[in-house]
C-alpha positions in Angstrom: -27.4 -73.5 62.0 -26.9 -75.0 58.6 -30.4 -74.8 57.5 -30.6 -71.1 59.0 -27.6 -70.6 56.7 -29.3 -72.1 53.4 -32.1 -70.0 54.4 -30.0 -66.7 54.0 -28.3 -68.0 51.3 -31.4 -68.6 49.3 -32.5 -65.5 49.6 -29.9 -63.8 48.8 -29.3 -65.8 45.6 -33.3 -65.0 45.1 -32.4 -61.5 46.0 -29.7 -61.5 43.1 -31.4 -63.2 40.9 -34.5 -60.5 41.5 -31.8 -57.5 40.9 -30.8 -59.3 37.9 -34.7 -59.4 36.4 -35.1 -55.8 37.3 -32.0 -55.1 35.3 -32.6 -57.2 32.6 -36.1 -55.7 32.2 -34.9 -52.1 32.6 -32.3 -52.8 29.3 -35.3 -54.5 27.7 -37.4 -51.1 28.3 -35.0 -49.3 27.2 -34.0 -51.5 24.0 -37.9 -50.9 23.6 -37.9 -47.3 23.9 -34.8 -46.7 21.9 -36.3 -48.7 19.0 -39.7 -46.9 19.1 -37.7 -43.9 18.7 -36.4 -45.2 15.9 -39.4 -46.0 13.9 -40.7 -42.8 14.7 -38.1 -41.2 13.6 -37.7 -42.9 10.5 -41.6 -42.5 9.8 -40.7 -39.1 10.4 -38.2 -39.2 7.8 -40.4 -41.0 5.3 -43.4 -38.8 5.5 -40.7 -35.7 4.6 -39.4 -37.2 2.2 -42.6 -37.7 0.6 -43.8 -34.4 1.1 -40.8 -32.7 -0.4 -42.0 -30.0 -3.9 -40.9 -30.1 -6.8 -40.1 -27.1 -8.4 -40.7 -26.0 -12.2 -39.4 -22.7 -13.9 -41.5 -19.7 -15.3 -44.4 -21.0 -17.3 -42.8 -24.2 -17.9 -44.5 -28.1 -16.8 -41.3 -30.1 -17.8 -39.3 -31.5 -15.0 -36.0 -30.2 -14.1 -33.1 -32.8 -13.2 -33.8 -31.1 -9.6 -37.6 -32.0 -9.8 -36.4 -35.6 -11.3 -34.2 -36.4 -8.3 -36.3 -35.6 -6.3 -38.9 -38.0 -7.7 -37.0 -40.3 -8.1 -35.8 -40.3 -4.1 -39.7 -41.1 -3.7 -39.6 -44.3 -6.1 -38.3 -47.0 -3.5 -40.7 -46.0 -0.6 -43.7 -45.5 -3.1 -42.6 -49.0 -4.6 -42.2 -50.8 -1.5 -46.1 -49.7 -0.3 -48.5 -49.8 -2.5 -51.0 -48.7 -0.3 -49.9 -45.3 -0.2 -51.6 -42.7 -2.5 -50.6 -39.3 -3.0 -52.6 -35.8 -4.1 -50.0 -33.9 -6.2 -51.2 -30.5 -6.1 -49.7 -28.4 -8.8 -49.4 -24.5 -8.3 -48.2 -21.4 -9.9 -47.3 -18.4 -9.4 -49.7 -15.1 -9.7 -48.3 -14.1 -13.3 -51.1 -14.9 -16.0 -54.9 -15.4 -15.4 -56.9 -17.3 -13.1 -57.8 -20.1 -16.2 -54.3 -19.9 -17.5 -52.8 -21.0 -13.9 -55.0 -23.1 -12.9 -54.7 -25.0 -16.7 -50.7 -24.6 -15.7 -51.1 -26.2 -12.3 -52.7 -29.0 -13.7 -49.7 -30.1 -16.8 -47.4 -29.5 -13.7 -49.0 -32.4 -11.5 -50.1 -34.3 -14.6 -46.3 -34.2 -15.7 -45.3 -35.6 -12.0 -47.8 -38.1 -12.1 -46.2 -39.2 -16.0 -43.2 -39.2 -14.7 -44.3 -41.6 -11.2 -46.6 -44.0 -13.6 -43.7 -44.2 -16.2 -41.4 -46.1 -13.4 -44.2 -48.2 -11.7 -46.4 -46.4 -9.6 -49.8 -47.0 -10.5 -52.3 -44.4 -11.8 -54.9 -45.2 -9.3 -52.2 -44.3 -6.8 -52.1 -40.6 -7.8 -54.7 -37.7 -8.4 -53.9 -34.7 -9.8 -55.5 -31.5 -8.5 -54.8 -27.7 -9.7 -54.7 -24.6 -7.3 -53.4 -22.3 -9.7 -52.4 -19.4 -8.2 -54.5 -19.8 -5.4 -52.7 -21.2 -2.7 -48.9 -19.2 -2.8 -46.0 -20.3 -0.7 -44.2 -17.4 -0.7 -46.0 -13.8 -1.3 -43.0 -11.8 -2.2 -43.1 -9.8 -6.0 -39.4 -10.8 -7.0 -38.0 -13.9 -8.9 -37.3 -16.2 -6.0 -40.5 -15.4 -4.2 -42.3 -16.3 -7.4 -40.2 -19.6 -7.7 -41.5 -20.9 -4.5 -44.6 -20.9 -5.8 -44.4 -22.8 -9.1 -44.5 -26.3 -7.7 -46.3 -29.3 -7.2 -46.7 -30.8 -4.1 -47.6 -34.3 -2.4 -50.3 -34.7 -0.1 -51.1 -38.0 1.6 -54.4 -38.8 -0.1 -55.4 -42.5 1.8 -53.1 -45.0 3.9 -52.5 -48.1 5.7 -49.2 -47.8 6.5 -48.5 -44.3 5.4 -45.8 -42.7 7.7 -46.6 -40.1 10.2 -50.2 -41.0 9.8 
């Protein structure tokens, strides 16, 4: 009788201790999942961040404090993996000609890529294309419309490592 009752006893300890794996394991998968999440979301994140125009005003390629900030909230990440490279694609809106824009587009991304080179990034990291008038955001005739359109944006050019790649 006392060995039957070890018997039982044993299994339900291994029982227990079974439940207890299959618990342990669950909160481990789900530790797991919740920190894939996490790194996507943050990758996510990252890859917006990066993507994020800057703006300029009417017929200008200086940088606003706006277009600085903005810049400069790229700095750390850009710093921290130098194997990401960017396009910046500069753009204008459709005031002027098709020479004049496309001359425009490009002081607007060569003045981003200054700006990027003059705090570290380096030059091989950037190229600078022009689209002119070319490729609009917005297609509207008024003042705002055209302001969406005067920009430069960042393109993921090569990556190991880049986020949302």
């Amino acid at each position: 009788m006392r060995a039957r009752q070890d018997s039982i006893a044993a299994a339900d300890a291994a029982r227990r201790d079974s439940i207890d794996a299959a618990a342990r394991a669950r909160m481990d998968s789900a530790r797991f999942s919740a920190e894939r999440e996490r790194e996507r979301a943050a990758a996510a994140a990252a890859a917006a961040m990066l993507r994020a125009a800057v703006y300029f005003e009417y017929d200008q390629d200086e940088l606003s404090s706006d277009a600085r900030q903005t810049l400069d909230a790229k700095l750390p990440y850009l710093s921290a993996n130098a194997s990401v490279k960017l396009r910046l694609v500069g753009h204008t809106d459709s005031r002027g000609s098709d020479e004049y824009n496309l001359a425009l587009g490009q002081r607007r991304a060569a003045s981003v890529k200054r700006y990027l080179v003059e705090r570290g990034i380096a030059t091989a990291r950037l190229e600078v294309v022009s689209m002119g008038e070319e490729q609009p955001a917005s297609s509207g005739d008024d003042e705002s419309e055209f302001g969406r359109n005067r920009r430069v944006e960042f393109e993921l050019a090569t990556t190991s490592g880049a986020p949302g790649q």
